[in-house]
C-alpha positions as CSV (number, residue, x, y, z in Angstrom):
1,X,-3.8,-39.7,-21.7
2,X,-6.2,-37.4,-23.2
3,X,-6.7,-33.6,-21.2
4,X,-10.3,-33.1,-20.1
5,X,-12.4,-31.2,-23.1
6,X,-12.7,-28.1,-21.0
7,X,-12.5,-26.4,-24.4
8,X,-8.8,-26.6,-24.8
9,X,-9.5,-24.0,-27.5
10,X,-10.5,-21.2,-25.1
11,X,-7.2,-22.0,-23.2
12,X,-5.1,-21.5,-26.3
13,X,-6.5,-18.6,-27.6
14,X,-5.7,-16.7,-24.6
15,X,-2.6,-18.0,-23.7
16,X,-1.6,-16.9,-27.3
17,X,-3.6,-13.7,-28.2
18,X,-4.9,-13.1,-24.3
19,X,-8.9,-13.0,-26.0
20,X,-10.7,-15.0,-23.7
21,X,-14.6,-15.5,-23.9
22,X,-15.6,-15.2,-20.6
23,X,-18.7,-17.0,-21.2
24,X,-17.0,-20.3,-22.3
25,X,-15.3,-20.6,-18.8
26,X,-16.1,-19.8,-14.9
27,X,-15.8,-16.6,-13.7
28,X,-12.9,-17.6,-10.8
29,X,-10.6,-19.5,-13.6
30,X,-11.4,-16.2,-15.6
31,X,-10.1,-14.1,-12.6
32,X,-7.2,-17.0,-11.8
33,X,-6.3,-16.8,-15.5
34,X,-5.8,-13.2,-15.9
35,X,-4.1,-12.9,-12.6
36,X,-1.7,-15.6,-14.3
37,X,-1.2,-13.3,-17.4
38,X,-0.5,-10.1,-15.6
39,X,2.1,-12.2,-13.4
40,X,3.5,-13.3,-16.7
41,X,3.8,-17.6,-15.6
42,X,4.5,-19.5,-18.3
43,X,1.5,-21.0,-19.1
44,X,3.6,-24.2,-21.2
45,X,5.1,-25.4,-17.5
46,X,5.9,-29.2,-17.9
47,X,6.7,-29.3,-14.3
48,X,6.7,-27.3,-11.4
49,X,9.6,-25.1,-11.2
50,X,10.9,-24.8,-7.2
51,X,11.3,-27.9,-5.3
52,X,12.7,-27.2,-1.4
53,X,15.5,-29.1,-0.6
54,X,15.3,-31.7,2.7
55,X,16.9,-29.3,5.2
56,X,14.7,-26.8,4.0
57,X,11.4,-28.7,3.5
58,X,12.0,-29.2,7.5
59,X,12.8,-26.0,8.0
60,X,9.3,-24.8,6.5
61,X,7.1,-28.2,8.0
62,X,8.6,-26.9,11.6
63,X,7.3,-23.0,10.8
64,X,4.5,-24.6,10.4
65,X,4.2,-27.9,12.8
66,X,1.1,-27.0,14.4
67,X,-1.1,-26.7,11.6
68,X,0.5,-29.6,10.0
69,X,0.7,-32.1,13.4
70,X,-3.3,-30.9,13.1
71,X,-4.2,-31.9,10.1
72,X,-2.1,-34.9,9.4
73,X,-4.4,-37.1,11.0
74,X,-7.7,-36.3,9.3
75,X,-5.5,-37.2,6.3
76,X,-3.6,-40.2,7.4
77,X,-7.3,-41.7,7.9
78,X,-8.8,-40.5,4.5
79,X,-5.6,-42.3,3.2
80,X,-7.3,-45.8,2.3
81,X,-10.0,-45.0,0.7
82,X,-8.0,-42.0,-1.4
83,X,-5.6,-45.2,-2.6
84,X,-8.5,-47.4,-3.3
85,X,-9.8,-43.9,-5.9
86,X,-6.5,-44.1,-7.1
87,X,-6.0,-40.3,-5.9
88,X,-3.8,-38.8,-3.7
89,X,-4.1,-36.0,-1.2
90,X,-1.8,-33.2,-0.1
91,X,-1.4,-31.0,2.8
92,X,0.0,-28.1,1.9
93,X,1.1,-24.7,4.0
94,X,-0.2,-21.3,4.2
95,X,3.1,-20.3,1.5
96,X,2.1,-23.1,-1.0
97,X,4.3,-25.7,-0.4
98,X,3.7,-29.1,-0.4
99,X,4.1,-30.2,3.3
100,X,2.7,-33.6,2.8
101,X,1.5,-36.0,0.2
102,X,0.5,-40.0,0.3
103,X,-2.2,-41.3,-2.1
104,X,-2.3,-44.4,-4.8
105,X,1.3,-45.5,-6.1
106,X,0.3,-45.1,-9.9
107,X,-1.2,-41.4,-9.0
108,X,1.7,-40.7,-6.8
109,X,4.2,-41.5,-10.0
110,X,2.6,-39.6,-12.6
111,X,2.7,-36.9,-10.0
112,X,6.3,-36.9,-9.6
113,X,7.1,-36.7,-13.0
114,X,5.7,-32.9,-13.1
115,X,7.7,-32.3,-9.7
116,X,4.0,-32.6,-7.9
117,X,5.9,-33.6,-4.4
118,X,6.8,-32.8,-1.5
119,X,8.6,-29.6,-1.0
120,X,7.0,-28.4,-4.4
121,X,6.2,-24.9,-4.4
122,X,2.6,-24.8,-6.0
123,X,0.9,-21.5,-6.0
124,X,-0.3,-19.5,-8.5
125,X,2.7,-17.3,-9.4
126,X,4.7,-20.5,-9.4
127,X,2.7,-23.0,-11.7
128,X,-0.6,-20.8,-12.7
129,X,-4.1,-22.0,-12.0
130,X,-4.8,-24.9,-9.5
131,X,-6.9,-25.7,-7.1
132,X,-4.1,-25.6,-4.5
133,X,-2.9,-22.1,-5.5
134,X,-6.4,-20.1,-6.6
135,X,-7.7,-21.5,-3.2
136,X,-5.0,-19.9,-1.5
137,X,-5.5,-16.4,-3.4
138,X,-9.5,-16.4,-3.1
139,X,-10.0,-18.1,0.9
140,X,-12.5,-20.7,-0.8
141,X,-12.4,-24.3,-1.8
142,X,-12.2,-24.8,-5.7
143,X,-11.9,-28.0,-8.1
144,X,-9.8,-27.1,-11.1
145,X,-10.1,-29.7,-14.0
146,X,-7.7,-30.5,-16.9
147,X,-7.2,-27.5,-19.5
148,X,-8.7,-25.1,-17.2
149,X,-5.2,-25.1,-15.4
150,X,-3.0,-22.1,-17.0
151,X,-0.2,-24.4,-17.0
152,X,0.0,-27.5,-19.5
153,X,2.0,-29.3,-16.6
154,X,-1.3,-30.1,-15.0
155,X,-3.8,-30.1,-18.1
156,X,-4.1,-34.4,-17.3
157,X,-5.3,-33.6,-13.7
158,X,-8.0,-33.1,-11.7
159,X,-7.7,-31.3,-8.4
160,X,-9.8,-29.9,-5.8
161,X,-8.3,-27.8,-2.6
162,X,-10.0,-26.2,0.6
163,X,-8.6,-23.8,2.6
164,X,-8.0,-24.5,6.2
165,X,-8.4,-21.3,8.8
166,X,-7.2,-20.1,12.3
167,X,-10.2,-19.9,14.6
168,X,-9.4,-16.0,14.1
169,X,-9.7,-16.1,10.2
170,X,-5.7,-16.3,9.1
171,X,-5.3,-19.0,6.2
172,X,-3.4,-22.3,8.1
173,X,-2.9,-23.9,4.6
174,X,-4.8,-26.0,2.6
175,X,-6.0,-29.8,1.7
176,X,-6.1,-30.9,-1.6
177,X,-7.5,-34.1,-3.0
178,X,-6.2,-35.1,-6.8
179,X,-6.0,-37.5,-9.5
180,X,-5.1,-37.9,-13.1
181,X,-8.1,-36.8,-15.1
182,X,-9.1,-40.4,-15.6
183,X,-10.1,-41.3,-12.3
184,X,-12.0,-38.1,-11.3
185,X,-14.6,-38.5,-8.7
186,X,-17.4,-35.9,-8.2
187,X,-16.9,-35.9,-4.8
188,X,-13.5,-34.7,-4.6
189,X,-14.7,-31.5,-3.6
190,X,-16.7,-32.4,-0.8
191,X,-14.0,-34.8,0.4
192,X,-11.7,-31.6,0.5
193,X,-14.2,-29.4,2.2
194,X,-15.0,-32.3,5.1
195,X,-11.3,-32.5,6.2
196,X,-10.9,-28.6,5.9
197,X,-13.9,-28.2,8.7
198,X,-12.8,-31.0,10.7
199,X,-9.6,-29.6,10.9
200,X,-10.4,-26.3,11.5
201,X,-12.5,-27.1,15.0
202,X,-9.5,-29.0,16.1
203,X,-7.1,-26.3,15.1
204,X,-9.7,-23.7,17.2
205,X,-10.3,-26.7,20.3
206,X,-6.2,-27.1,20.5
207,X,-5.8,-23.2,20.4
208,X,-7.9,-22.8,22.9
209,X,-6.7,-25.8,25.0
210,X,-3.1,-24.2,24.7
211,X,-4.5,-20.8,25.7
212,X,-5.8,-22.3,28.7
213,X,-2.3,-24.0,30.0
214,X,-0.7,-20.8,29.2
215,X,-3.6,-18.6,31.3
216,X,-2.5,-21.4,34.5
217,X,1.0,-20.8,34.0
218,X,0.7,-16.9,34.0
219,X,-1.4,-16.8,36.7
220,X,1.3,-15.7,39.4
221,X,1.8,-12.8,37.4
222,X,-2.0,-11.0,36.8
223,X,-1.4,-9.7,40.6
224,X,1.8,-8.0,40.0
225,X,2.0,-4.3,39.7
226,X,4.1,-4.5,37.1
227,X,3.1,-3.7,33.4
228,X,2.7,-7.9,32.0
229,X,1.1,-9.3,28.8
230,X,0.9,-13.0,27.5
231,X,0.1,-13.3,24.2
232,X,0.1,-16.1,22.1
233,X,1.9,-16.8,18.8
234,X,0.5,-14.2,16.6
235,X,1.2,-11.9,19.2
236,X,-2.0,-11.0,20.4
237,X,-3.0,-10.5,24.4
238,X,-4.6,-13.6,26.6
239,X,-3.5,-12.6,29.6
240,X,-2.5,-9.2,31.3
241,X,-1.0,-7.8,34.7
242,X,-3.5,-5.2,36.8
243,X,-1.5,-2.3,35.5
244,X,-2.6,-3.2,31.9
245,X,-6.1,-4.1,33.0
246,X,-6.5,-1.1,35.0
247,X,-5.5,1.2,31.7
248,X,-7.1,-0.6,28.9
249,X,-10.2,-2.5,30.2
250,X,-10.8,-4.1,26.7
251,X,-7.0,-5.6,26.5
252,X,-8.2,-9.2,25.7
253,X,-7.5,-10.3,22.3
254,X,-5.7,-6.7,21.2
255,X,-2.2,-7.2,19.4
256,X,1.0,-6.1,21.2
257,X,1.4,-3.1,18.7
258,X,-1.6,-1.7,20.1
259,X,0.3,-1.1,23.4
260,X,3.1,0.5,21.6
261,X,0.9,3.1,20.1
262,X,-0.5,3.7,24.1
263,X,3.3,4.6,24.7
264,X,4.3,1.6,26.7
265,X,8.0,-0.1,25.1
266,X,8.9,-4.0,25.7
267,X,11.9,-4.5,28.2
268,X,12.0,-8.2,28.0
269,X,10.1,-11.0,26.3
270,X,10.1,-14.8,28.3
271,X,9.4,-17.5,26.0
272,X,6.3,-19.6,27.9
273,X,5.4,-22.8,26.2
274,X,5.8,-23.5,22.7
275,X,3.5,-20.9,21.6
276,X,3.5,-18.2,24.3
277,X,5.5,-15.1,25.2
278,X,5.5,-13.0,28.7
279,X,6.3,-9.7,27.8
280,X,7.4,-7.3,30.6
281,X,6.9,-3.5,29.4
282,X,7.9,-0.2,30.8
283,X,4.7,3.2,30.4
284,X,7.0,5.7,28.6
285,X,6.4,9.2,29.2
286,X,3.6,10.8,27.0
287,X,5.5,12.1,23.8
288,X,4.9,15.9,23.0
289,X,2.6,16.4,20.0
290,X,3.3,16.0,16.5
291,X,4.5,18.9,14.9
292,X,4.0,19.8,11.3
293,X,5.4,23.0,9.6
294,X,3.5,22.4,6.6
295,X,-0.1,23.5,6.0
296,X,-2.7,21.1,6.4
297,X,-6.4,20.6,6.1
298,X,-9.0,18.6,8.4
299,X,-10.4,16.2,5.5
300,X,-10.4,12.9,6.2
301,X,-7.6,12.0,3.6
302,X,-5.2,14.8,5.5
303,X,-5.9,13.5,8.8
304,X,-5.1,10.2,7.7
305,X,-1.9,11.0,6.1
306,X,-0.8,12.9,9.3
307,X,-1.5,10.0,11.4
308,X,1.0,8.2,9.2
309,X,3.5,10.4,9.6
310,X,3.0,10.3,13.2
311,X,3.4,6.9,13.6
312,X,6.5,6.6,10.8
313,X,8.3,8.9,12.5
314,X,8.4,7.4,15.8
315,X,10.0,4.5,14.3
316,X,13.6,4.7,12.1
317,X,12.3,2.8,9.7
318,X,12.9,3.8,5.6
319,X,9.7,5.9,4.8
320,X,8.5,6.1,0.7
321,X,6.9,9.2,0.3
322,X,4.5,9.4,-3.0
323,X,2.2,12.2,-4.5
324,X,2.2,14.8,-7.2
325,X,4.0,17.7,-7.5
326,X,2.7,20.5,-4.7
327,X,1.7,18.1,-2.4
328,X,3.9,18.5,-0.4
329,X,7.0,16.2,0.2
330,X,9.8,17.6,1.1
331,X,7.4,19.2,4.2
332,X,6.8,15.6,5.2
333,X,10.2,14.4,5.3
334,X,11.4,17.5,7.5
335,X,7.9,16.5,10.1
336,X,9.3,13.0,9.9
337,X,12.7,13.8,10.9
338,X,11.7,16.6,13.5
339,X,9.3,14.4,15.5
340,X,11.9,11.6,15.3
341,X,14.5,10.4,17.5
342,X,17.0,12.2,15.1
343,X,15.7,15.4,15.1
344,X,19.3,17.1,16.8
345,X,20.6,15.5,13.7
346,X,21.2,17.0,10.4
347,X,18.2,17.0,7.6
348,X,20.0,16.5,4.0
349,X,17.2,16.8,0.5
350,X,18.6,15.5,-2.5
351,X,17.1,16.3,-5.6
352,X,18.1,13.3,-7.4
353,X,16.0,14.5,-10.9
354,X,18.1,18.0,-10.6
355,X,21.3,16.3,-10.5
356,X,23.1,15.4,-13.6
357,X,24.0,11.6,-14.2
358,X,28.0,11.7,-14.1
359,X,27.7,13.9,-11.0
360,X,24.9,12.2,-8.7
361,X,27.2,9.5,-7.4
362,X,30.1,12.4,-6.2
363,X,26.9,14.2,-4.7
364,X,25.5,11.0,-3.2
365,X,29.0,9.4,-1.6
366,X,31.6,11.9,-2.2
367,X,35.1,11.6,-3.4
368,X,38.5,11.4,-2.2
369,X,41.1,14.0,-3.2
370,X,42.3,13.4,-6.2
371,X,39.8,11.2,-8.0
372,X,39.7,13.5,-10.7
373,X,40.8,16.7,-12.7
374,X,39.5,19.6,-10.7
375,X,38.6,17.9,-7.3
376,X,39.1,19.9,-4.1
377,X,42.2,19.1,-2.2
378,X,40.9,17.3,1.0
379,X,38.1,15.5,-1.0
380,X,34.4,16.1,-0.8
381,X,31.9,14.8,1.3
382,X,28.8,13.5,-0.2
383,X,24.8,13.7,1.2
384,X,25.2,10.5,3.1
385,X,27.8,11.8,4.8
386,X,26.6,15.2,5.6
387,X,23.4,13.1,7.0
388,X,25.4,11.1,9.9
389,X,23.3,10.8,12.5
390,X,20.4,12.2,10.8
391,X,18.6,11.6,8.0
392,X,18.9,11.8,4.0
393,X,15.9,12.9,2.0
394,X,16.0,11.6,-1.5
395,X,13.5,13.4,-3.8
396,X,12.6,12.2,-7.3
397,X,14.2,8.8,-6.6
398,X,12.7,7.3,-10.0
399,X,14.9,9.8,-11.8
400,X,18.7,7.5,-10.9
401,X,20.1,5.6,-13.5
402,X,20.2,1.6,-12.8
403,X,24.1,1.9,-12.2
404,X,23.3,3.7,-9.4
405,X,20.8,2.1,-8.3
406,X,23.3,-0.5,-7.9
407,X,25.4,1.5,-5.5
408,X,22.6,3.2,-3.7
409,X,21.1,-0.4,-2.7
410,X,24.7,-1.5,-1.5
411,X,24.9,1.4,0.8
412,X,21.3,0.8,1.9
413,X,22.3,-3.0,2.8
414,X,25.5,-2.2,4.3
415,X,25.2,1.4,5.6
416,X,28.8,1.9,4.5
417,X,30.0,4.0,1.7
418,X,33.4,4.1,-0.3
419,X,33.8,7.8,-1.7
420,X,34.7,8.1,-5.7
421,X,38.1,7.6,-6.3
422,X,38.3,6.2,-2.7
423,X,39.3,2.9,-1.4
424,X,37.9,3.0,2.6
425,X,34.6,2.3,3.6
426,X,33.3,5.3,5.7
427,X,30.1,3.6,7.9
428,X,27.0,6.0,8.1
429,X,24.5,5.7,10.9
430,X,21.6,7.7,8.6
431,X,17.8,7.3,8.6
432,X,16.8,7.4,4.5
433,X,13.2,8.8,3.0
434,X,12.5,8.5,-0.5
435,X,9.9,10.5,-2.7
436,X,8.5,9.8,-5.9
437,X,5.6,11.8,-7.8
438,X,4.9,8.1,-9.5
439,X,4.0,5.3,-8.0
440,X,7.2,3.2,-6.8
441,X,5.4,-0.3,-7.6
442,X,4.7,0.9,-11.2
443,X,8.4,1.9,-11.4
444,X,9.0,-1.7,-10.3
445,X,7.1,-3.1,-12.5
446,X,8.3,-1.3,-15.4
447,X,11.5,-2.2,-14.6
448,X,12.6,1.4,-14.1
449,X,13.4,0.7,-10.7
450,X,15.4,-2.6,-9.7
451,X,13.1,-4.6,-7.6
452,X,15.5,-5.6,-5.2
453,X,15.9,-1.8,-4.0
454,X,12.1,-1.2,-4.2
455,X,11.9,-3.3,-1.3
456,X,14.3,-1.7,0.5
457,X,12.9,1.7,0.1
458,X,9.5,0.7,0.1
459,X,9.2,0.1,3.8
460,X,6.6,2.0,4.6
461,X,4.9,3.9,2.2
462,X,2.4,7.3,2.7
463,X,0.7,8.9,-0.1
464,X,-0.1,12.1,0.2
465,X,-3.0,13.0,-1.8
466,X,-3.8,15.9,-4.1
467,X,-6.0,18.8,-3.2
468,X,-8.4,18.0,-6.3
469,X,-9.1,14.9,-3.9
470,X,-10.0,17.2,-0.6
471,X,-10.9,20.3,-1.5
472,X,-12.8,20.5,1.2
473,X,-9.3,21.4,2.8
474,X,-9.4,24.8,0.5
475,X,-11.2,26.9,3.6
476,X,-8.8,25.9,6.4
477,X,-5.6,26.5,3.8
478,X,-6.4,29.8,3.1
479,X,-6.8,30.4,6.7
480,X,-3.8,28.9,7.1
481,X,-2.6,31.3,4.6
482,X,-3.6,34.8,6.1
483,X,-2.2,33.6,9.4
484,X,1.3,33.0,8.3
485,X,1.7,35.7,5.9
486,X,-0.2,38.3,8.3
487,X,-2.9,39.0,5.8
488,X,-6.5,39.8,6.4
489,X,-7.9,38.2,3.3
490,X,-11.5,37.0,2.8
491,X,-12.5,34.3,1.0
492,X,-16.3,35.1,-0.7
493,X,-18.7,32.1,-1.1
494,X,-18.9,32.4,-5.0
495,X,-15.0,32.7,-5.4
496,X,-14.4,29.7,-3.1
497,X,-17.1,27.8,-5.3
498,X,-14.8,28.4,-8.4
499,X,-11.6,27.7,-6.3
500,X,-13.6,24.1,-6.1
501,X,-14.0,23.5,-9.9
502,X,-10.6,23.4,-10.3
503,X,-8.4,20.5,-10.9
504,X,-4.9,21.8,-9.3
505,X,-2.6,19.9,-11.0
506,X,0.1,21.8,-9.1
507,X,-1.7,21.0,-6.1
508,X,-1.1,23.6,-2.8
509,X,1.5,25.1,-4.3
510,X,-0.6,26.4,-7.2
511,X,-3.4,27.2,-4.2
512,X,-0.5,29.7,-2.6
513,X,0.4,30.9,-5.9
514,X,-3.2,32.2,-6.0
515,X,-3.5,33.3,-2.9
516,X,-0.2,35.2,-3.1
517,X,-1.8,37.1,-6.3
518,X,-4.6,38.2,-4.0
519,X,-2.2,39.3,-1.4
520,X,-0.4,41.8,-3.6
521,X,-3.2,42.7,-5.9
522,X,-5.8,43.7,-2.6
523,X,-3.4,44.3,0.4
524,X,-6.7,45.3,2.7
525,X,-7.7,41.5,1.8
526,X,-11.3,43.0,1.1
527,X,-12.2,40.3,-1.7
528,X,-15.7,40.3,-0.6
529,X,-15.9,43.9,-2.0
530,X,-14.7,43.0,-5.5
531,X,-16.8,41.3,-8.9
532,X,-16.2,38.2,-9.2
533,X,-14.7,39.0,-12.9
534,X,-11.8,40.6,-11.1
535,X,-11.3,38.1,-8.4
536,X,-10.7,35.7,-11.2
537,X,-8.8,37.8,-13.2
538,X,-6.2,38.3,-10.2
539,X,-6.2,34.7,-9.0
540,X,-4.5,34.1,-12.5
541,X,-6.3,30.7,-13.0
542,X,-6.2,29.4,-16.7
543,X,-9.8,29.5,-18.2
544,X,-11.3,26.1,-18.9
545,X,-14.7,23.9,-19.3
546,X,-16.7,24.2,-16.4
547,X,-18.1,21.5,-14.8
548,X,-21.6,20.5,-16.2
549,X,-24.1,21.9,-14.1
550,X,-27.1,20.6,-16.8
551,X,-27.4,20.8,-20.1
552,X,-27.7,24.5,-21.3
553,X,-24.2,25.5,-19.2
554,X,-22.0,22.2,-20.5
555,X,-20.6,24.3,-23.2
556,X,-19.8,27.3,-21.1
557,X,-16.0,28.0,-20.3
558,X,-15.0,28.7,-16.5
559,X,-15.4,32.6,-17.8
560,X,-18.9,32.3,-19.2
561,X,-20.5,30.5,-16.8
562,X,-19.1,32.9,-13.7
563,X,-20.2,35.8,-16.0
564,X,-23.6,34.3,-16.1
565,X,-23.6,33.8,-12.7
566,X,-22.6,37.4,-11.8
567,X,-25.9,38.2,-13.7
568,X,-28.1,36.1,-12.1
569,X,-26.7,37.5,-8.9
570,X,-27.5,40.9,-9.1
571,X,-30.5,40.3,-10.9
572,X,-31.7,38.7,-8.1
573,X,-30.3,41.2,-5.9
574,X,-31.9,44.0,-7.8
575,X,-35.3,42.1,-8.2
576,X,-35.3,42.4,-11.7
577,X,-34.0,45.9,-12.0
578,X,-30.7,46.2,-15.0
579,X,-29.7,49.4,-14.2
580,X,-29.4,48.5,-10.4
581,X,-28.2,45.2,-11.0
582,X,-25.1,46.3,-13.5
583,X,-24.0,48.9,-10.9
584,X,-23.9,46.0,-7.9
585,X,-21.9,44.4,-10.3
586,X,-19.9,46.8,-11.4
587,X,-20.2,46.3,-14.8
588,X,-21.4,48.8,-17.4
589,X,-25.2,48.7,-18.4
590,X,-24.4,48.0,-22.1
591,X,-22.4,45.5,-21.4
592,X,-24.6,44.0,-18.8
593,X,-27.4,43.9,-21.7
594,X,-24.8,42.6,-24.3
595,X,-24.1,39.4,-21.8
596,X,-28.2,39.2,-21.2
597,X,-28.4,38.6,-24.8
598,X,-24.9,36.4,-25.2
599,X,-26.9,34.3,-22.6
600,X,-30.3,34.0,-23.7
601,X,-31.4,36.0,-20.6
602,X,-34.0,38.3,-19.7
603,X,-34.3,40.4,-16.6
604,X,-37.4,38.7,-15.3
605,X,-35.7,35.2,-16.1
């Protein structure tokens, strides 16, 4: 059986060389293909790789009975028709497996041979582009035919899927209509896309029916005084007692988290139905505000990031803290563990880039006495047990070697270490937040970090963002500034404009360098009095290209063009006059006429 001339040539060409001409093939199996690459599937598949097991096929057809029970019968009618097209049709979940499959004997053999059954696992990181898998990733119904699959398992078929949605937008699963390439039907598609819609109103009219017998059963409950909510099986609110309506008045359809955040805690959850839950809740005192040691700004990107931490540390979750150097860090961590439940507890920062290799793991988990030549008599405790009870800061977590990142994921699992040279496990009740100036995914990726303990450090990660991306923030940190270091600094217009151009690759920490410079060099903190020339030379900033401002100043260093500014300045200043404009500058008159000239300037320009 011959593949479908869907220019099998493009599909080798990129599969081999990754050179794909975009304009021989549609854009989404373009998208779908690269997505495929990146992923790194095996584009020469012969069959699909992950079949469940019985127990666990009805394991994952119960997680997901209601869609299924839905949807069954819009296919179970389709069925005699799809045998008499020799095609068969799927139902499959909203994790790509095949929940259910019945179709012509002859399609439903050829299928079986490239594990195309029930059970099979058939997205796109599994077996590349299909319909079944790219509908999944894009939310729309697709037909995928012969060589435009990435996989050669599937190269003989043609297949066309449509996603099946919630009534609130969440993906249900998917219906899929396919055949060997030989007996493709234009109208697959449609087919696919008619039982998707019909089963989508009776997925939203059964919701809605089971909402209602849930609303009768909680009645007895809306009266009571105390704090109530019925929600329904993604959690969010149907039905509320008069406390709750009386504090929120726009409760309906909000999701349970949201009453966390308004300080109220769950005391006990009643099952109600088969898709219900009562939930009885307690109003918790309001919690004092967040405090933050640190210096921050009021940009958008820093308000954000506060509200992170706010919210991470009123949970004991494992908290991933990325940004470059200066940002920041190691403040975060201490906010997190000071407006945390652990804040009586100690705060331990490990440097783990500062630490040399054959000593981390002693510094990490300690050792027993006598593990080795020169260890102290009653043994050493490591980091994680200094942190009992509180919590363990781990900076520049890229840096550890893979051996032990075998060790540090064991103690994450387990919360137990075994010192070096030791032979009990010591448990550790800690709370762990790890730092990175790189992005932990990339690290993944890379393979410089073992994926299995990226996912248990990468709970729940904040980025903090560099000041070249809010400088904005410049004004209210060198406020911040004065204040703390009893200063009375001014920051002048034109110096804060140059403060602006510059990239700060060591972020606040290079800010506070600067204004520490300022500090010593004018203790009276009267900038405004000073040129501009002398401002700059006493910040200590490197002198680089300027932004462009236009064409005549693009070659201008950061020097130049604040020198040229100074003279348009007190030109303008002096209206016109040299001699009184180089003495408001406080630069000499032959020099001022030397930079005229350097600049192409006159006094009337």
């Amino acid at each position: 059986m011959n593949s479908i001339p869907n220019d099998l040539q493009t599909w080798k060409r990129f599969v081999k060389d990754g050179v794909l001409d975009e304009a021989r093939i549609r854009k989404r199996i373009a998208e779908s293909w690269h997505r495929c690459r990146k992923a790194e599937v095996n584009p020469y598949l012969e069959k699909g790789p992950k079949v469940l097991q019985q127990t666990e096929l009805d394991q994952q057809s119960n997680k997901h009975s209601f869609f299924l029970s839905t949807a069954m019968p819009y296919l179970e009618k389709l069925l005699p028709a799809i045998k008499e097209m020799e095609m068969m049709a799927l139902l499959i979940d909203a994790d790509g497996m095949v929940l259910a499959l019945d179709g012509h004997r002859l399609a439903l053999h050829e299928a079986k041979r490239i594990n195309f059954v029930e059970g099979a696992c058939w997205t796109e990181t599994a077996v590349g582009t299909n319909a079944i898998g790219t509908a999944l990733h894009i939310s729309e119904p697709v037909v995928i035919q012969g060589s435009e699959h990435y996989s050669v398992a599937s190269h003989h078929w043609n297949c066309s899927a449509a996603p099946i949605h919630y009534e609130d937008g969440s993906l249900a699963g998917v219906i899929d209509i396919s055949c060997p390439a030989a007996h493709a039907q234009p109208n697959m598609l449609g087919i696919a896309a008619a039982i998707a819609f019909a089963a989508e109103r009776e997925l939203a009219a059964k919701s809605r029916e089971k909402e209602l017998e849930l609303l009768s059963r909680f009645a007895d409950r809306t009266a009571s005084r105390v704090p109530i909510v019925l929600c329904n099986a993604k959690q969010h609110i149907i039905g509320a007692s008069l406390p709750i309506r009386s504090s929120i008045p726009d409760w309906q359809g909000r999701h349970l988290y949201e009453l966390k955040e308004r300080g109220f805690t769950i005391d006990k959850a009643v099952t109600m139905g088969d898709s219900g839950t009562c939930f009885y809740l307690s109003e918790q005192k309001k919690k004092p505000a967040f405090r933050f040691n640190g210096v921050l700004g009021q940009s958008r990107q820093s308000q954000a990031m506060l509200k992170s931490l706010e919210r991470a540390a009123a949970a004991d979750a494992t908290v991933c803290l990325s940004g470059e150097t200066g940002t920041g860090k190691e403040v975060a961590a201490r906010a997190l563990h000071e407006n945390s439940d652990r804040k009586n507890g100690p705060f331990v920062a490990v440097n783990c880039g500062a630490i040399p290799s054959d000593l981390i793991e002693s510094e990490l988990f300690g050792y027993a006495e006598g593990a080795f030549t020169g260890a102290k008599r009653d043994g050493y405790k490591g980091a994680f047990q200094k942190a009992n009870h509180g919590t363990l800061f781990l900076d520049e977590i890229g840096e550890i070697s893979h051996s032990m990142q075998v060790a540090l994921l064991r103690v994450l699992q387990e919360r137990k270490i075994t010192p070096v040279g030791g032979t009990k496990e010591i448990p550790v009740d800690i709370r762990v937040i790890a730092a990175t100036h790189c992005d932990l995914r990339e690290l993944a990726e890379s393979g410089k970090i073992r994926e299995d303990l990226f996912y248990r450090l990468h709970v729940y990660p904040i980025h903090l963002p560099p000041l070249r991306n809010r400088l904005e923030d410049i004004e209210a940190l060198f406020a911040c500034y004065t204040q703390k270091n009893g200063w009375p600094g001014e920051l002048p217009p034109a110096f804060l404009d140059v403060l602006k151009q510059w990239k700060w690759p060591g972020n606040i920490r290079e800010l506070f360098n600067v204004f520490e410079r300022l500090s010593i060099r004018f203790p009276d903190g009267r900038l405004s009095d000073e040129p501009l020339s002398l401002l700059l030379e006493a910040s200590g900033l490197p002198i680089g290209p300027v932004k462009e401002k236009g064409a005549e100043t693009k070659a201008l260093t950061l020097r130049e063009q604040i020198q040229k500014d100074i003279l348009i300045n007190a030109l303008e200043t002096a209206k016109g006059n040299v001699s009184q404009a180089a003495k408001i500058s406080g630069i000499p008159r032959s020099t001022f006429y030397k930079r005229l000239k350097k600049f192409n300037m006159t006094a009337g320009s």
